[in-house]
N, C-alpha and C positions, 0 to 999 in steps of 0.2 A: 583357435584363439586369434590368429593373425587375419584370418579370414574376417570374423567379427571386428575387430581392430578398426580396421579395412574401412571396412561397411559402415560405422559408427563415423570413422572421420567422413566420410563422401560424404556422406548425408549430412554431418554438420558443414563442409564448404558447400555443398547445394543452398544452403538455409541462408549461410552470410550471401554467398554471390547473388540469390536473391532478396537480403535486406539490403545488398549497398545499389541492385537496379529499380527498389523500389522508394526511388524519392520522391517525396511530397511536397507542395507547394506550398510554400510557408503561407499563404492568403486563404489557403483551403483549411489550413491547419487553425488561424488566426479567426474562422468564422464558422468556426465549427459546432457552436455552440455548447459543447459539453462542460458538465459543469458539477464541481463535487460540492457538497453543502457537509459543514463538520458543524455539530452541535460542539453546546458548552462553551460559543465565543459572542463576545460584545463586538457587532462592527465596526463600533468607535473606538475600541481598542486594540485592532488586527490589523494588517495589510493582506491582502488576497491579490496573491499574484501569481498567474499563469504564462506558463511559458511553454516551450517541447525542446525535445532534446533527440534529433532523429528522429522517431516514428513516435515517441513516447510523448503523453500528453500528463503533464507536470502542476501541481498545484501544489505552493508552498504559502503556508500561514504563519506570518510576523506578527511578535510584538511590535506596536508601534511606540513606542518609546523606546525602548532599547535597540530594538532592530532584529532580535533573537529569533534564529529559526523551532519555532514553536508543534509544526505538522505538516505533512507531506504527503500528499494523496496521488498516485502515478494508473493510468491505464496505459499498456502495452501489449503488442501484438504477439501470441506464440507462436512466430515463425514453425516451431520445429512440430508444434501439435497440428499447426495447420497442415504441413509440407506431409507428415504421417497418415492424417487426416484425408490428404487430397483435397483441400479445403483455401489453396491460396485465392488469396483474395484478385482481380481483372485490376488492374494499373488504371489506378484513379480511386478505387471502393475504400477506401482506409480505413473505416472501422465492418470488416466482415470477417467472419469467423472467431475462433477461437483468440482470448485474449484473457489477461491477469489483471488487476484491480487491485492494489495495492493502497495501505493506509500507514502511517510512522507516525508516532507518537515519541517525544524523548522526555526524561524525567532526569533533568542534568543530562551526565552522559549515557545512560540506559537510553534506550530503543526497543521498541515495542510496534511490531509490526503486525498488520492482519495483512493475508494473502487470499483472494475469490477469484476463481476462476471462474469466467462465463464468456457465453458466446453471442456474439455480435452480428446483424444481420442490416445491412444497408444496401437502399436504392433510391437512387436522387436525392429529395429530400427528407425522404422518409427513412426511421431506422429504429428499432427496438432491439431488447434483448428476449434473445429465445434460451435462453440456458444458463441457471443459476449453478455451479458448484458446492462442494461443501469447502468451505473455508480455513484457513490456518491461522493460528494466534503464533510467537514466534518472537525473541529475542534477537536483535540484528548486530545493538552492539553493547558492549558491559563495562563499568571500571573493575570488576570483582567479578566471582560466579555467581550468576544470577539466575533463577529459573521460576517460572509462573507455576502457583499452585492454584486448583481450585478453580480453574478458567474456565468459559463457558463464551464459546460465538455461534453468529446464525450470519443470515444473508436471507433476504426472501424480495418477492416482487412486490410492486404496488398491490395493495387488497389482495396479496397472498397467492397472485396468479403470473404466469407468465403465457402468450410474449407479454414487457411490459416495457415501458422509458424508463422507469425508476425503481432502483433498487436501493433498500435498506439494511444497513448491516449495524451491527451491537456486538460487544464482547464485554468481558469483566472476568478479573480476576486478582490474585493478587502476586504481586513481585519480590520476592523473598532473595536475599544477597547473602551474602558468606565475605565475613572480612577476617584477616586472619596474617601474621606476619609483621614485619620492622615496619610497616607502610600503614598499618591499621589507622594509625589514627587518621593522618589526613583524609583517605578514602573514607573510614566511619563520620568524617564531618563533611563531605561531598555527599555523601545518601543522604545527609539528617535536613542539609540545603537542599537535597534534593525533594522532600515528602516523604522519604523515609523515616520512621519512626523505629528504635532500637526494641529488639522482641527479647532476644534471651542470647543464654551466654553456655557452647557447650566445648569443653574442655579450654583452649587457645582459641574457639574461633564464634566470633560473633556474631547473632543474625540479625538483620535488619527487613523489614515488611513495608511493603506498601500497596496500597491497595488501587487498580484500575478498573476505570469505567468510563467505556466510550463507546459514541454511537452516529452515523453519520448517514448521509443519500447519496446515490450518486445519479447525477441525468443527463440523457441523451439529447434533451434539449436545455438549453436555458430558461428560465422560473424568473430569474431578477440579475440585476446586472450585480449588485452584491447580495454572496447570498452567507449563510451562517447555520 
Protein backbone atom coordinates (compact mmCIF):
# COMPACT_ATOMS: atom_id res chain seq x y z
CA UNK A 1 0.00 0.00 0.00
CA UNK A 2 2.80 2.24 0.80
CA UNK A 3 4.55 1.30 -2.25
CA UNK A 4 1.40 2.43 -4.34
CA UNK A 5 1.22 5.60 -1.95
CA UNK A 6 4.73 6.13 -3.19
CA UNK A 7 4.23 5.79 -6.78
CA UNK A 8 0.75 7.79 -6.95
CA UNK A 9 2.59 10.89 -5.23
CA UNK A 10 5.94 10.77 -7.74
CA UNK A 11 3.86 10.69 -10.37
CA UNK A 12 1.63 13.53 -9.37
CA UNK A 13 4.97 15.88 -8.35
CA UNK A 14 6.39 14.72 -12.05
CA UNK A 15 3.05 16.32 -13.65
CA UNK A 16 3.14 19.68 -11.37
CA UNK A 17 7.18 20.20 -11.83
CA UNK A 18 6.29 19.77 -15.27
CA UNK A 19 3.03 22.24 -15.52
CA UNK A 20 5.12 24.90 -13.48
CA UNK A 21 8.27 24.44 -16.56
CA UNK A 22 5.78 24.47 -18.82
CA UNK A 23 5.02 28.36 -19.33
CA UNK A 24 3.42 29.91 -22.09
CA UNK A 25 3.71 33.06 -23.68
CA UNK A 26 0.95 35.08 -22.88
CA UNK A 27 1.19 36.50 -26.94
CA UNK A 28 0.90 32.76 -27.99
CA UNK A 29 -1.79 32.35 -25.81
CA UNK A 30 -3.62 35.78 -26.80
CA UNK A 31 -3.44 34.79 -30.74
CA UNK A 32 -4.39 31.56 -30.58
CA UNK A 33 -7.39 31.82 -32.02
CA UNK A 34 -9.58 29.31 -30.34
CA UNK A 35 -12.81 29.96 -29.84
CA UNK A 36 -15.96 28.44 -28.05
CA UNK A 37 -19.50 29.61 -29.68
CA UNK A 38 -22.51 28.99 -26.94
CA UNK A 39 -25.91 29.01 -28.60
CA UNK A 40 -29.15 30.46 -27.06
CA UNK A 41 -27.30 34.15 -26.75
CA UNK A 42 -28.07 37.59 -28.39
CA UNK A 43 -24.62 39.48 -28.93
CA UNK A 44 -26.23 42.59 -28.09
CA UNK A 45 -27.00 41.26 -24.83
CA UNK A 46 -23.58 39.31 -23.78
CA UNK A 47 -20.16 40.19 -23.12
CA UNK A 48 -17.65 37.53 -24.37
CA UNK A 49 -14.66 37.54 -22.71
CA UNK A 50 -11.51 35.53 -22.85
CA UNK A 51 -8.96 35.35 -20.81
CA UNK A 52 -6.30 32.12 -19.56
CA UNK A 53 -5.43 31.21 -16.31
CA UNK A 54 -2.05 29.30 -16.56
CA UNK A 55 -2.30 26.89 -19.29
CA UNK A 56 -6.13 26.94 -19.23
CA UNK A 57 -7.89 28.78 -21.99
CA UNK A 58 -11.07 30.49 -20.22
CA UNK A 59 -14.27 31.97 -21.85
CA UNK A 60 -16.72 33.66 -19.61
CA UNK A 61 -20.32 34.97 -21.00
CA UNK A 62 -21.82 38.16 -19.24
CA UNK A 63 -24.96 39.75 -19.06
CA UNK A 64 -24.50 43.00 -20.13
CA UNK A 65 -26.63 44.91 -18.05
CA UNK A 66 -26.18 43.44 -14.94
CA UNK A 67 -22.66 42.31 -15.44
CA UNK A 68 -23.86 38.47 -14.13
CA UNK A 69 -21.57 35.58 -14.85
CA UNK A 70 -24.02 33.76 -17.04
CA UNK A 71 -21.46 30.62 -18.70
CA UNK A 72 -18.22 29.37 -18.76
CA UNK A 73 -16.50 27.46 -21.23
CA UNK A 74 -12.59 26.26 -20.22
CA UNK A 75 -10.07 23.93 -22.36
CA UNK A 76 -7.17 22.45 -20.29
CA UNK A 77 -4.40 20.25 -20.64
CA UNK A 78 -4.42 16.49 -18.74
CA UNK A 79 -1.01 16.80 -17.73
CA UNK A 80 -1.37 13.45 -15.75
CA UNK A 81 -3.23 11.53 -19.10
CA UNK A 82 -0.54 13.00 -21.02
CA UNK A 83 2.41 12.05 -18.64
CA UNK A 84 0.68 8.23 -18.50
CA UNK A 85 0.07 8.38 -21.96
CA UNK A 86 3.86 9.31 -22.82
CA UNK A 87 2.09 11.93 -24.71
CA UNK A 88 3.77 15.30 -23.25
CA UNK A 89 3.59 17.75 -25.36
CA UNK A 90 7.89 19.56 -27.04
CA UNK A 91 7.84 23.24 -25.16
CA UNK A 92 6.22 25.61 -27.33
CA UNK A 93 3.11 22.88 -28.81
CA UNK A 94 0.35 24.05 -26.27
CA UNK A 95 -2.60 22.57 -27.55
CA UNK A 96 -1.23 18.59 -28.25
CA UNK A 97 -2.35 15.65 -26.79
CA UNK A 98 -4.74 14.83 -24.37
CA UNK A 99 -7.08 17.67 -22.91
CA UNK A 100 -10.70 18.43 -21.06
CA UNK A 101 -13.35 20.72 -22.50
CA UNK A 102 -15.35 21.86 -20.08
CA UNK A 103 -18.86 24.01 -20.43
CA UNK A 104 -20.99 25.67 -16.81
CA UNK A 105 -24.05 26.79 -17.12
CA UNK A 106 -25.59 28.28 -13.61
CA UNK A 107 -29.38 28.69 -12.99
CA UNK A 108 -28.96 31.06 -9.65
CA UNK A 109 -26.77 29.14 -7.56
CA UNK A 110 -26.99 25.70 -9.30
CA UNK A 111 -24.26 24.66 -11.78
CA UNK A 112 -24.51 22.39 -14.45
CA UNK A 113 -21.47 21.36 -15.97
CA UNK A 114 -20.59 19.06 -19.25
CA UNK A 115 -17.19 17.51 -19.17
CA UNK A 116 -15.36 16.04 -23.02
CA UNK A 117 -12.58 14.73 -23.14
CA UNK A 118 -10.47 14.92 -26.44
CA UNK A 119 -7.33 14.96 -27.82
CA UNK A 120 -5.51 17.63 -29.48
CA UNK A 121 -3.03 17.47 -32.27
CA UNK A 122 -0.84 20.64 -33.37
CA UNK A 123 2.05 21.83 -35.67
CA UNK A 124 2.77 25.30 -36.68
CA UNK A 125 -0.10 26.66 -37.76
CA UNK A 126 -2.09 23.84 -38.37
CA UNK A 127 -4.20 21.91 -35.63
CA UNK A 128 -7.31 19.70 -35.29
CA UNK A 129 -8.84 17.31 -33.06
CA UNK A 130 -8.27 13.71 -33.51
CA UNK A 131 -10.26 12.21 -30.54
CA UNK A 132 -13.65 12.95 -29.33
CA UNK A 133 -14.61 11.27 -25.78
CA UNK A 134 -17.78 10.42 -24.34
CA UNK A 135 -18.91 13.18 -22.21
CA UNK A 136 -20.24 13.87 -18.63
CA UNK A 137 -23.32 15.93 -17.69
CA UNK A 138 -22.47 16.82 -13.78
CA UNK A 139 -23.60 19.12 -10.94
CA UNK A 140 -20.71 21.50 -9.69
CA UNK A 141 -22.44 23.47 -7.25
CA UNK A 142 -26.24 23.44 -5.33
CA UNK A 143 -28.13 25.52 -2.76
CA UNK A 144 -30.02 22.30 -1.76
CA UNK A 145 -29.71 18.48 -3.17
CA UNK A 146 -30.02 18.59 -6.42
CA UNK A 147 -29.61 15.79 -9.12
CA UNK A 148 -30.36 15.60 -13.15
CA UNK A 149 -33.02 13.15 -14.15
CA UNK A 150 -33.50 12.07 -17.54
CA UNK A 151 -30.33 13.58 -19.03
CA UNK A 152 -28.97 12.79 -22.33
CA UNK A 153 -25.35 14.44 -23.93
CA UNK A 154 -23.20 13.71 -27.05
CA UNK A 155 -20.19 15.52 -28.44
CA UNK A 156 -19.48 14.58 -32.19
CA UNK A 157 -17.14 16.13 -34.94
CA UNK A 158 -17.95 18.40 -37.75
CA UNK A 159 -20.17 16.18 -40.40
CA UNK A 160 -19.76 13.41 -37.86
CA UNK A 161 -16.17 12.72 -38.68
CA UNK A 162 -13.02 13.18 -37.00
CA UNK A 163 -9.75 14.60 -37.36
CA UNK A 164 -11.95 17.71 -37.33
CA UNK A 165 -11.59 21.92 -36.16
CA UNK A 166 -14.96 21.79 -34.72
CA UNK A 167 -16.61 20.09 -32.34
CA UNK A 168 -20.38 19.99 -31.35
CA UNK A 169 -21.68 19.14 -28.07
CA UNK A 170 -25.70 19.25 -26.71
CA UNK A 171 -27.12 17.92 -23.43
CA UNK A 172 -30.73 18.16 -21.91
CA UNK A 173 -32.21 17.21 -18.98
CA UNK A 174 -33.91 17.97 -16.24
CA UNK A 175 -32.86 19.41 -12.60
CA UNK A 176 -34.78 18.20 -9.80
CA UNK A 177 -33.90 19.79 -6.04
CA UNK A 178 -35.05 18.69 -2.66
CA UNK A 179 -35.89 21.52 -0.18
CA UNK A 180 -36.57 20.49 3.13
CA UNK A 181 -36.08 22.09 6.74
CA UNK A 182 -36.24 25.82 8.91
CA UNK A 183 -34.48 27.30 5.56
CA UNK A 184 -37.13 26.01 3.07
CA UNK A 185 -38.70 28.75 2.37
CA UNK A 186 -36.04 31.20 1.39
CA UNK A 187 -34.09 28.41 -0.81
CA UNK A 188 -37.95 27.33 -2.31
CA UNK A 189 -38.00 31.11 -3.51
CA UNK A 190 -34.26 31.12 -4.84
CA UNK A 191 -35.29 27.99 -7.22
CA UNK A 192 -38.66 29.66 -8.20
CA UNK A 193 -36.19 32.98 -9.08
CA UNK A 194 -34.28 30.58 -10.35
CA UNK A 195 -36.56 28.75 -13.43
CA UNK A 196 -37.58 26.40 -11.10
CA UNK A 197 -40.94 25.54 -11.07
CA UNK A 198 -42.58 23.63 -7.71
CA UNK A 199 -43.49 19.68 -8.75
CA UNK A 200 -44.84 17.97 -5.62
CA UNK A 201 -44.72 17.66 -2.02
CA UNK A 202 -43.43 14.25 -0.33
CA UNK A 203 -43.87 13.98 3.40
CA UNK A 204 -41.50 17.52 4.86
CA UNK A 205 -39.75 17.71 1.73
CA UNK A 206 -40.38 19.63 -1.49
CA UNK A 207 -39.35 19.17 -4.98
CA UNK A 208 -38.80 21.54 -7.40
CA UNK A 209 -37.92 20.84 -11.39
CA UNK A 210 -36.28 22.52 -13.94
CA UNK A 211 -35.81 21.60 -17.00
CA UNK A 212 -32.18 22.14 -19.21
CA UNK A 213 -31.09 22.46 -22.66
CA UNK A 214 -28.07 23.37 -24.07
CA UNK A 215 -25.85 23.23 -26.87
CA UNK A 216 -22.62 24.90 -28.09
CA UNK A 217 -19.15 24.55 -30.85
CA UNK A 218 -16.03 24.69 -29.93
CA UNK A 219 -13.10 25.78 -32.64
CA UNK A 220 -9.57 25.41 -33.27
CA UNK A 221 -9.74 28.35 -35.28
CA UNK A 222 -11.60 31.40 -35.09
CA UNK A 223 -15.05 31.71 -37.42
CA UNK A 224 -15.86 35.58 -36.24
CA UNK A 225 -14.46 37.80 -33.83
CA UNK A 226 -17.79 37.58 -31.84
CA UNK A 227 -19.22 34.72 -32.17
CA UNK A 228 -22.72 33.20 -30.27
Amino acid sequence: MKKVVKFVFGLLMIVVIFMKATKVNAEDLKSDNIRFSIDNYDEDEVDIIYYNQGNKRICDIKDKESGKLIETASLEPDFLKMFIQRKMPKEGMLWVGPHTFRESRSFGRTTVQISIPVELYNEGSFRQINYIGNPYLGITNSITTTKIESSSCSAWGKNNRLPATTMFYAYYGTLVAEVSGSASTGISAELLGSGFSFSHTIGTTKYYRRPINDSGTFNLYQTSAIVR
